[in-house]
C-alpha positions as CSV (number, residue, x, y, z in Angstrom):
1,X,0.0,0.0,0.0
2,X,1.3,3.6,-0.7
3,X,2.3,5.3,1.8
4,X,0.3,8.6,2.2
5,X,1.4,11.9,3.5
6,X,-2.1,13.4,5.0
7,X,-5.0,11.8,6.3
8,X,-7.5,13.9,8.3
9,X,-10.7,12.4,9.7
10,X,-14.0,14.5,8.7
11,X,-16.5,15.1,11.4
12,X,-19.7,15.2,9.7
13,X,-22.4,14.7,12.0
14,X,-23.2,18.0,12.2
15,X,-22.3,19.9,8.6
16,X,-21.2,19.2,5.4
17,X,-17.8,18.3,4.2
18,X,-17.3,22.2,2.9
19,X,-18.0,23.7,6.8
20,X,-15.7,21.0,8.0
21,X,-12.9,21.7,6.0
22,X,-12.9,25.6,6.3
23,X,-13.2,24.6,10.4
24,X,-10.0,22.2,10.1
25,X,-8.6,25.0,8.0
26,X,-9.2,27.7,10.7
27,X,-8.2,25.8,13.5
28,X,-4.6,24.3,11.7
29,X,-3.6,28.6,11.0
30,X,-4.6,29.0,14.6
31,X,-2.2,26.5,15.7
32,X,0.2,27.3,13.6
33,X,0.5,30.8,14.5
34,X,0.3,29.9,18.6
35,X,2.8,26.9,18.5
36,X,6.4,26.5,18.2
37,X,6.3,22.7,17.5
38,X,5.2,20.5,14.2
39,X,5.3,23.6,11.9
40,X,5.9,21.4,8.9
41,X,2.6,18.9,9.8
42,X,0.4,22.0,10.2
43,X,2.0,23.7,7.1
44,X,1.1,20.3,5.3
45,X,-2.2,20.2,6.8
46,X,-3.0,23.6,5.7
47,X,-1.6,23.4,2.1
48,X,-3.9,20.1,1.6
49,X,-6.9,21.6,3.5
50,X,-6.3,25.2,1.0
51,X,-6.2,23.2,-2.0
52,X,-9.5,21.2,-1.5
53,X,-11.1,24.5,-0.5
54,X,-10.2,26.4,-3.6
55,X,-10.6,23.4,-6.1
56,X,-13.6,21.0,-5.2
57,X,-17.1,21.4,-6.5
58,X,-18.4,21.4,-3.0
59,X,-21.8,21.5,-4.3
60,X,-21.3,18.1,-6.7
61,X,-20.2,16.6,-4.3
62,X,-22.9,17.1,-1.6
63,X,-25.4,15.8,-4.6
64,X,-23.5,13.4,-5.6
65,X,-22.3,12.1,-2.2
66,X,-25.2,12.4,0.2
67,X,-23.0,11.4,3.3
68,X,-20.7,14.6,2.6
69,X,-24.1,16.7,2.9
70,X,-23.3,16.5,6.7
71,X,-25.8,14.7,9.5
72,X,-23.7,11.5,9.0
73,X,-21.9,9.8,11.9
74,X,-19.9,7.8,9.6
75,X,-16.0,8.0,9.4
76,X,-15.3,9.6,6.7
77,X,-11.1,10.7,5.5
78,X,-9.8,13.2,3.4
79,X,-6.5,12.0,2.1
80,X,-3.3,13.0,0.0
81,X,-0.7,10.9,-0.9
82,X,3.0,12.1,-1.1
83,X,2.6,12.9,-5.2
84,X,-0.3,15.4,-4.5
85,X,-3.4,13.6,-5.6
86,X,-6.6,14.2,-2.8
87,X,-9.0,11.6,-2.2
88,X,-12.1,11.2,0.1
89,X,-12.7,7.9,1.6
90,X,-16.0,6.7,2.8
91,X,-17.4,3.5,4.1
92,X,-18.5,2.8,0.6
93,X,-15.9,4.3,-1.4
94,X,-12.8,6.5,-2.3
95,X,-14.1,9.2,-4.8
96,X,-10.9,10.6,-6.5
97,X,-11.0,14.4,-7.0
């Protein structure tokens, strides 16, 4: 298996993949600017998080993918692998952006 250079887990029980993201987003500069330690992870973390912000149809995929719509205890990933390509994983599938 390749190994893969981000994997953040998606709470989406209470909004949709979009709201999550931005909130991972927001809290990752937040931590960045008030920590001294694993600038590199959160600089990773934010690069990954900026990219899916500014490139994914947010609104496909909430049709598309009703468990991204939010209200959804399921686990539910969004990954990138060392060469750049994003995935989401769900129970039922990995939908490559």
């Amino acid at each position: 298996m390749e190994r893969l250079s981000l994997k953040l887990r998606l709470d989406l029980s209470r909004h949709c993949i979009e709201t999550e993201i931005k909130r991972l987003h927001n809290r990752s500069v937040s931590q960045y600017f008030n920590s001294k330690k694993d600038k590199h992870q959160l600089e990773t973390r934010i690069e990954v998080m900026k990219n899916a912000l500014e490139s994914f149809d947010f609104p496909y995929l909430r049709s598309r993918y009703p468990i991204l719509s939010g209200g959804h205890g399921e686990n539910v990933f969004l990954v990138a692998d060392p060469n750049g390509d994003t995935c989401i994983i769900t129970p039922e599938e990995v939908i490559r952006l």
